[in-house]
C-alpha positions as protocol buffer text, in pm:
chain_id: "A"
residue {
  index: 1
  type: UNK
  ca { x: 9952 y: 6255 z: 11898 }
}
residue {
  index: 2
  type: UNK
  ca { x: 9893 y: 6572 z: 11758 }
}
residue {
  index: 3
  type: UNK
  ca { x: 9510 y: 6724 z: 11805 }
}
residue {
  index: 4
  type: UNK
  ca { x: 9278 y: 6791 z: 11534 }
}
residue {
  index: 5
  type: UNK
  ca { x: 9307 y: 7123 z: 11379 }
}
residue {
  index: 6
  type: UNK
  ca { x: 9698 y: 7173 z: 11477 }
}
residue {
  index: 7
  type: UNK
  ca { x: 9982 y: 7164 z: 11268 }
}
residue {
  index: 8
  type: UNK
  ca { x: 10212 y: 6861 z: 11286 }
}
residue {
  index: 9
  type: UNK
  ca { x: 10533 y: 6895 z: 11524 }
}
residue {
  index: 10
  type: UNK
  ca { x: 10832 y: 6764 z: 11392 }
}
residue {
  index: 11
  type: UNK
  ca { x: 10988 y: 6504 z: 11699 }
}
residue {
  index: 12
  type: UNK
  ca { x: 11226 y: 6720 z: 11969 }
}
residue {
  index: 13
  type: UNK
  ca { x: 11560 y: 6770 z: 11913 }
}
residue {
  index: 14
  type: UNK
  ca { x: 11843 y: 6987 z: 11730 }
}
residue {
  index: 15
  type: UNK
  ca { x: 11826 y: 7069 z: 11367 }
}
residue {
  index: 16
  type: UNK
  ca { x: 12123 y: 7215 z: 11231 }
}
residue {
  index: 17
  type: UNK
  ca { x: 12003 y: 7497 z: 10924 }
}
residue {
  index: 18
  type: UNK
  ca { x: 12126 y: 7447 z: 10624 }
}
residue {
  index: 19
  type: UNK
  ca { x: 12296 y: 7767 z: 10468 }
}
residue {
  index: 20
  type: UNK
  ca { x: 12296 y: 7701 z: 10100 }
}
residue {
  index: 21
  type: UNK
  ca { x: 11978 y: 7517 z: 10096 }
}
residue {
  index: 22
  type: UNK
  ca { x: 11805 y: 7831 z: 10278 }
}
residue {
  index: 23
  type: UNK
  ca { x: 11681 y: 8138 z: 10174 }
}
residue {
  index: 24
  type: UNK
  ca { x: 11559 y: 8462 z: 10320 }
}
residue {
  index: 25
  type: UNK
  ca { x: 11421 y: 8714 z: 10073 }
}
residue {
  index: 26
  type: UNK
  ca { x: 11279 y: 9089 z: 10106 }
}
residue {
  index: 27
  type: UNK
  ca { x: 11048 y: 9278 z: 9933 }
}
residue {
  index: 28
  type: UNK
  ca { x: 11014 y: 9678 z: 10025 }
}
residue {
  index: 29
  type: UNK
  ca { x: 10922 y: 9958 z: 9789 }
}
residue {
  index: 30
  type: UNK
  ca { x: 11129 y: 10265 z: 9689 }
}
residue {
  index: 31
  type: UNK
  ca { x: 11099 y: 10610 z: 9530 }
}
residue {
  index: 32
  type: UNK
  ca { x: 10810 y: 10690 z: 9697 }
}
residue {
  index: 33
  type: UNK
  ca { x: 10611 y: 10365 z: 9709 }
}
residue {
  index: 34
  type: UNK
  ca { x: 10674 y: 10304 z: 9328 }
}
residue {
  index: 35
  type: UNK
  ca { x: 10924 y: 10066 z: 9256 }
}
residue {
  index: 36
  type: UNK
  ca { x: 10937 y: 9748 z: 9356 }
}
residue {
  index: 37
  type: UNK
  ca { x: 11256 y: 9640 z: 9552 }
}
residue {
  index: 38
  type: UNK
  ca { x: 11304 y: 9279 z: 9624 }
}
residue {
  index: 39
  type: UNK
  ca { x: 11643 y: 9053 z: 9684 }
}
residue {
  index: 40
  type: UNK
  ca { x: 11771 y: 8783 z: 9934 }
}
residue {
  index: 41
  type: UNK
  ca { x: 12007 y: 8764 z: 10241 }
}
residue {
  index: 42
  type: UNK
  ca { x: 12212 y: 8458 z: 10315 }
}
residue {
  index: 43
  type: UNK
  ca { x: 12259 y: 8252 z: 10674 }
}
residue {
  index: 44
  type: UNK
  ca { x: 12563 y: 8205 z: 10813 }
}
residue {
  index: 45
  type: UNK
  ca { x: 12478 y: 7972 z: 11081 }
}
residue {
  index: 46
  type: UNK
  ca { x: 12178 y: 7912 z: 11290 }
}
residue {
  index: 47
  type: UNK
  ca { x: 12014 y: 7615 z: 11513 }
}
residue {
  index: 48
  type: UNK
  ca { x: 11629 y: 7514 z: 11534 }
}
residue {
  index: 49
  type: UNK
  ca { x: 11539 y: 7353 z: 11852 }
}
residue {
  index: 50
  type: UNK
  ca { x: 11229 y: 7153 z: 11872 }
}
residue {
  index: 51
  type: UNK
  ca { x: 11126 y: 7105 z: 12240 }
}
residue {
  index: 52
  type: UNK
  ca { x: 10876 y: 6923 z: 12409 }
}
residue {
  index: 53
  type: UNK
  ca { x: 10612 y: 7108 z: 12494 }
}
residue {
  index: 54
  type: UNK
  ca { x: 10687 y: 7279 z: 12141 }
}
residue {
  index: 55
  type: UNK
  ca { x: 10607 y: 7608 z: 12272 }
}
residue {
  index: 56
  type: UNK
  ca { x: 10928 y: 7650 z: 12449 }
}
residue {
  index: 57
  type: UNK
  ca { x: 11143 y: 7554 z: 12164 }
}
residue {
  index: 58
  type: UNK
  ca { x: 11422 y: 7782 z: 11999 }
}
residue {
  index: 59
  type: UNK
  ca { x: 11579 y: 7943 z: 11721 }
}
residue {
  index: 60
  type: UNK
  ca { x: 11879 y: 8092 z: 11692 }
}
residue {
  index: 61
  type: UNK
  ca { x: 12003 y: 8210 z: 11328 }
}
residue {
  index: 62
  type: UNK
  ca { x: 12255 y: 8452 z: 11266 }
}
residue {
  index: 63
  type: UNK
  ca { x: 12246 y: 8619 z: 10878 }
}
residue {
  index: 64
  type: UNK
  ca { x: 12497 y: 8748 z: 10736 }
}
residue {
  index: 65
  type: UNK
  ca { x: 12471 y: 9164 z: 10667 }
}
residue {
  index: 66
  type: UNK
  ca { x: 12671 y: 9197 z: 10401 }
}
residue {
  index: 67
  type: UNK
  ca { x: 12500 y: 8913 z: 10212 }
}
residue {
  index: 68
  type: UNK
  ca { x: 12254 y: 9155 z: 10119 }
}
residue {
  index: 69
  type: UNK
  ca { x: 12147 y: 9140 z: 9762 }
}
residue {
  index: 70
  type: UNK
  ca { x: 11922 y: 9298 z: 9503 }
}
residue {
  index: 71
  type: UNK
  ca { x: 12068 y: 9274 z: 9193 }
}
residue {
  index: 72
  type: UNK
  ca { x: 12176 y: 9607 z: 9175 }
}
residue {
  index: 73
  type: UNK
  ca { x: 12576 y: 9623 z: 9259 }
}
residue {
  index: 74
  type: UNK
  ca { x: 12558 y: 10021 z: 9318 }
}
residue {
  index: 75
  type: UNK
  ca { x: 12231 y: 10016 z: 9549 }
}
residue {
  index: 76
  type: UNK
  ca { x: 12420 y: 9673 z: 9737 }
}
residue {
  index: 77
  type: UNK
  ca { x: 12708 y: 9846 z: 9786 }
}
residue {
  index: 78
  type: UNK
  ca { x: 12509 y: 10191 z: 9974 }
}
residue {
  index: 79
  type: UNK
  ca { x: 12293 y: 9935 z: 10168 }
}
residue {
  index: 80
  type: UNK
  ca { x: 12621 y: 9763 z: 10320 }
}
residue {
  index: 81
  type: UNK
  ca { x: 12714 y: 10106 z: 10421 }
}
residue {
  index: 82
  type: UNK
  ca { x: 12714 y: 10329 z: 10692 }
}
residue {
  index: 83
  type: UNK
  ca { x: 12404 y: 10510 z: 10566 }
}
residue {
  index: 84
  type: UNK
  ca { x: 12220 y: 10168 z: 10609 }
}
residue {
  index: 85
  type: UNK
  ca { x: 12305 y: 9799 z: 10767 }
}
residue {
  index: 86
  type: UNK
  ca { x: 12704 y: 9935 z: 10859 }
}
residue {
  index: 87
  type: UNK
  ca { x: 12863 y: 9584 z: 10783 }
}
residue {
  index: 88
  type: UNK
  ca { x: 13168 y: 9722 z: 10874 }
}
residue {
  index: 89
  type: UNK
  ca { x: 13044 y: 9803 z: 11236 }
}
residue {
  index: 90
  type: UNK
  ca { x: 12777 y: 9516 z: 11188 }
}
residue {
  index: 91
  type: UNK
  ca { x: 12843 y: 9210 z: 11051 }
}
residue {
  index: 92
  type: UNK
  ca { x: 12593 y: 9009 z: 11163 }
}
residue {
  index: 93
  type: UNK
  ca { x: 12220 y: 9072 z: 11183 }
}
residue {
  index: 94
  type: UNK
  ca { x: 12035 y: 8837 z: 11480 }
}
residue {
  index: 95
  type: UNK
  ca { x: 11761 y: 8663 z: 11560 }
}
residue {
  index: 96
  type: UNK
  ca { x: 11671 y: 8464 z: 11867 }
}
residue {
  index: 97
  type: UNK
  ca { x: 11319 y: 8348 z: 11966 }
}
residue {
  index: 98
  type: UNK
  ca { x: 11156 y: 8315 z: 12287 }
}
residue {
  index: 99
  type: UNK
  ca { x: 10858 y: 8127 z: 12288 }
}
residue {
  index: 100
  type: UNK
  ca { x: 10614 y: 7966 z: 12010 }
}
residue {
  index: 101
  type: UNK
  ca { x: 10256 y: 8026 z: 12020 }
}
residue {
  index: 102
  type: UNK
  ca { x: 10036 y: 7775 z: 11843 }
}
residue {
  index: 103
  type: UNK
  ca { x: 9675 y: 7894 z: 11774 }
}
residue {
  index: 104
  type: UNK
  ca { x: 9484 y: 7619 z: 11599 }
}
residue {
  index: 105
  type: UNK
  ca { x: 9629 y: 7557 z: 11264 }
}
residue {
  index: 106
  type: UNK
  ca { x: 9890 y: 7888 z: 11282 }
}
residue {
  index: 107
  type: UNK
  ca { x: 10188 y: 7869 z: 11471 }
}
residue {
  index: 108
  type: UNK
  ca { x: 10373 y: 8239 z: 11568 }
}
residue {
  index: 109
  type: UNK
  ca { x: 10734 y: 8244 z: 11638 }
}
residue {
  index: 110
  type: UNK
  ca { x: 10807 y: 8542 z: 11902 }
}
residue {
  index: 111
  type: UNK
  ca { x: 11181 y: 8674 z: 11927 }
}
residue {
  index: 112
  type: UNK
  ca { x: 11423 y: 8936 z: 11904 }
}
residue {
  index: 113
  type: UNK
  ca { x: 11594 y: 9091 z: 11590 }
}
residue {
  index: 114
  type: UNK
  ca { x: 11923 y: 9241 z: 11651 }
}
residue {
  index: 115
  type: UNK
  ca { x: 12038 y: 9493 z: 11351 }
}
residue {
  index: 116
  type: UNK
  ca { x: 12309 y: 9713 z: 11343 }
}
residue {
  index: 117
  type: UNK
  ca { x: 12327 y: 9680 z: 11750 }
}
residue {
  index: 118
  type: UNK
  ca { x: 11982 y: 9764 z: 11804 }
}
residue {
  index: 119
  type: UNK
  ca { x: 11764 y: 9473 z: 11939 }
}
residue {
  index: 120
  type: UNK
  ca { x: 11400 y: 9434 z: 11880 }
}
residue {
  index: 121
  type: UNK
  ca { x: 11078 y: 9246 z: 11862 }
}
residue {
  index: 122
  type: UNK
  ca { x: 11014 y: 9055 z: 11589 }
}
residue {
  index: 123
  type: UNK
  ca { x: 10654 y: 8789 z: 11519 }
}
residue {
  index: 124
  type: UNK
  ca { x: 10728 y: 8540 z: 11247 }
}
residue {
  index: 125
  type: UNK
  ca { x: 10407 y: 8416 z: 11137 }
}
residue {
  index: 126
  type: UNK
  ca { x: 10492 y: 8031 z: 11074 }
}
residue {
  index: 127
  type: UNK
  ca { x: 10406 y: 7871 z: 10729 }
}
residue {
  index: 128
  type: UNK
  ca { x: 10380 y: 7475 z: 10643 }
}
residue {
  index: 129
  type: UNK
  ca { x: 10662 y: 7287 z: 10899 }
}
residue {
  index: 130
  type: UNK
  ca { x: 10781 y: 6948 z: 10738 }
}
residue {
  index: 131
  type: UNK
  ca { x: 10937 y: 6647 z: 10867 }
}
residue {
  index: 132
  type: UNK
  ca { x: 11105 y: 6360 z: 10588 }
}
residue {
  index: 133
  type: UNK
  ca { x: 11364 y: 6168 z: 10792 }
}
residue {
  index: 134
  type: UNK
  ca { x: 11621 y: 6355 z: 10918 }
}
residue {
  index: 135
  type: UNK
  ca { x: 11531 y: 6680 z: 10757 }
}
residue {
  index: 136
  type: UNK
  ca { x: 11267 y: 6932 z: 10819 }
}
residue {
  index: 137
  type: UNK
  ca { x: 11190 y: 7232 z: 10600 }
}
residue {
  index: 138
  type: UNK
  ca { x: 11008 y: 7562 z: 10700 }
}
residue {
  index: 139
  type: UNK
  ca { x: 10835 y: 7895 z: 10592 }
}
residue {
  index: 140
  type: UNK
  ca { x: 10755 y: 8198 z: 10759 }
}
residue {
  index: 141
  type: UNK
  ca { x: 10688 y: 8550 z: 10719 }
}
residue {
  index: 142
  type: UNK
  ca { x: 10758 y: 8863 z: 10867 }
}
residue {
  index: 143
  type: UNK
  ca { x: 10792 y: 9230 z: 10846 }
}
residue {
  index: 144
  type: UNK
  ca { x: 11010 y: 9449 z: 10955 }
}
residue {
  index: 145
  type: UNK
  ca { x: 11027 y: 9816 z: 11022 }
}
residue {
  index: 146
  type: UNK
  ca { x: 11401 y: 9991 z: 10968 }
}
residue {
  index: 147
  type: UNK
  ca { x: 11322 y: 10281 z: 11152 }
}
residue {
  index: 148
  type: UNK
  ca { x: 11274 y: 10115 z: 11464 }
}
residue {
  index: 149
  type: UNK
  ca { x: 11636 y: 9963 z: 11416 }
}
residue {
  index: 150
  type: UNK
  ca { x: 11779 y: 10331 z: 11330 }
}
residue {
  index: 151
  type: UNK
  ca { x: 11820 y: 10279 z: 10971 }
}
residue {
  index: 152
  type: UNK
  ca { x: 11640 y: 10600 z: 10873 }
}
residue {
  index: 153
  type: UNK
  ca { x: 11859 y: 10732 z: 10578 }
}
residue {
  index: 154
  type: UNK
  ca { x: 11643 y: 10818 z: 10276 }
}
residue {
  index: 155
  type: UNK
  ca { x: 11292 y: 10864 z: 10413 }
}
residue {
  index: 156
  type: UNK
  ca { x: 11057 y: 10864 z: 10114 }
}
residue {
  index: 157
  type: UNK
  ca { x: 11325 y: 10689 z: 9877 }
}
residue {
  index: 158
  type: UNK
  ca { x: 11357 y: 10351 z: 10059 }
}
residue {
  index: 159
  type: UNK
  ca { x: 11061 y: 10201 z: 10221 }
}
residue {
  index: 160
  type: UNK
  ca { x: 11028 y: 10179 z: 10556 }
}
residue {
  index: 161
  type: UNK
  ca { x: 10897 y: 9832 z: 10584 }
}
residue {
  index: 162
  type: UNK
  ca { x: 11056 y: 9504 z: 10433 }
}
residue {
  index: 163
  type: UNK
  ca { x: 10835 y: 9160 z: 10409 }
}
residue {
  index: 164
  type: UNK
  ca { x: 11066 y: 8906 z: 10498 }
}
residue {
  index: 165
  type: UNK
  ca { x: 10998 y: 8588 z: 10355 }
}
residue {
  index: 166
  type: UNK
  ca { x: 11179 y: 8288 z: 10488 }
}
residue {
  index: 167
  type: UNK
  ca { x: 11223 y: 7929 z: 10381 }
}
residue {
  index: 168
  type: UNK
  ca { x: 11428 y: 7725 z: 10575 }
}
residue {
  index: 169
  type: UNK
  ca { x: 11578 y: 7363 z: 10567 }
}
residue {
  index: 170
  type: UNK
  ca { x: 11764 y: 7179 z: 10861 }
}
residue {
  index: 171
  type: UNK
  ca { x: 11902 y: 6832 z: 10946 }
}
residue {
  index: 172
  type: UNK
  ca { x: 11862 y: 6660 z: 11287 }
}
């Protein structure tokens, strides 16, 4: 039984995510901090373990780098590239969590982003977590700093920071 004022914890076990029915999107800002720069990433393959206690369960997701997308083929192309995410050295960007913490109705997932080879901390701040039979569906938010993953081309004319934003659907 779950205790008042906490979120709802789907039942333990392995939910496979669900590429096409997923989405992870970013929103940054360029030239300067004046235009708006938003697009989406795609998953190529990732688990969600649901343990009990729910604080030690897992995810493991692995995105795709060269899935990145913004709607704008020439500024796709120079983000795949060397001066940013490398997919040719790169092809995968990481993410593997080690532990949930669960204050009253929040939930925090704390883990480790691996882009372009560099690994690093990374807080997802959990949205609504839903249960309907076999599948359960997820939010969460996040940002991320580029520097601190080496991707420091363009200071000024791409923004540092990206808000991830990620909604996520997987089948037990």
């Amino acid at each position: 039984m779950t205790a008042p004022g906490t979120p709802p914890t789907p039942p333990p076990g392995t939910y496979e995510i669900d590429q096409a029915a997923s989405e992870i999107r970013f929103a940054t800002r360029a030239l300067f901090g004046l235009l708006p720069v938003g697009g989406t990433f795609g998953i190529g393959r990732g688990r969600i373990t649901v343990a009990d206690p729910v604080e030690e369960s897992a995810v493991d997701v692995v995105v795709d780098a060269g899935s990145f997308a913004s709607g704008n083929r020439p500024r796709d192309e120079h983000v795949r590239s060397a001066d940013y995410l490398d997919v040719a050295r790169h092809p995968e960007i990481g993410f593997r969590s080690g532990r949930l913490e669960r204050h009253g109705e929040n939930a925090t997932l704390h883990g480790e982003l691996t882009v372009c080879g560099v690994t690093r901390p990374l807080s997802v701040a959990l949205g609504r977590v839903v249960r309907e039979g076999g599948r359960m569906t997820a939010s969460g938010t996040a940002t991320v700093d580029r520097y601190a993953f080496g991707i420091t081309k363009a200071k000024g004319m791409t923004g540092r920071h990206l808000t991830i934003t990620l909604d996520v659907v997987a089948h037990g």
